[in-house]
N, C-alpha and C positions, 0 to 999 in steps of 0.2 A: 475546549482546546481539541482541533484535529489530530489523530494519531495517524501517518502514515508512512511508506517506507522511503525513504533519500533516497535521491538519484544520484548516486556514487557506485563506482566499482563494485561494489560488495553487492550491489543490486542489480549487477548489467548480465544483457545476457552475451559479452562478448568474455567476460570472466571466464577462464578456465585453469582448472586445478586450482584455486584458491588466487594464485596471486601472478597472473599472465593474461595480459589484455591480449587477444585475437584479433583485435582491430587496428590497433600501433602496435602491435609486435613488441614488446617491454613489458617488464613486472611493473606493476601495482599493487597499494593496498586499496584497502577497502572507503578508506578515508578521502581518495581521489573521485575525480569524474570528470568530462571529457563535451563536448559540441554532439557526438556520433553515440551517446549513452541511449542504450534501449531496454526499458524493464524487461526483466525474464518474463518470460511468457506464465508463467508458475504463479506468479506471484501477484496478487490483486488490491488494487487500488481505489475499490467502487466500493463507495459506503452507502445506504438505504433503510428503512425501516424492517426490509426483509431479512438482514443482518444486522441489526440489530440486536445486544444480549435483554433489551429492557422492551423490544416490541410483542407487543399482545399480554403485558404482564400488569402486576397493579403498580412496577417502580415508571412508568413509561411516562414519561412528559407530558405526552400531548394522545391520548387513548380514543379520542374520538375523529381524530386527524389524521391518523399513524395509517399508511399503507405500502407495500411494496413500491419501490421509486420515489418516496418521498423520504426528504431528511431534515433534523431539525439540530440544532448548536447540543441536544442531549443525547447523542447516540454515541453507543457504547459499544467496542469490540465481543466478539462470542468469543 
């Protein structure tokens, strides 16, 4: 299973102060999202072997395969 972050309000970067969208002028929660939603520029969505918490270890799936830019269904958040 993929872990990554939702594309809703809580993760845009038009979010300000917690709960006021800059883009339509109105409060949101974080629950919402939008056609015009842009990740925060902060926050990263690119998974790899180079992040990887299991690459270059002995728990690592695939140790002879594993390299920066490569990913496979066992990788693991650091």
């Amino acid at each position: 299973m993929a872990i990554r972050f939702a594309s809703n309000c809580g993760n845009c970067k038009h979010l300000v102060e917690n709960t006021f969208c800059s883009q339509h002028n109105v409060m949101v929660s974080s629950k919402y999202t939008c056609d015009q939603f842009k990740m925060k520029a902060a926050l990263k969505n690119e998974r790899s072997c180079s992040d990887c918490s299991k690459y270059e270890t002995e728990i690592c799936a695939h140790p002879e395969k594993a390299a920066p830019g490569m990913l496979c269904a066992s990788w693991s958040p650091q």
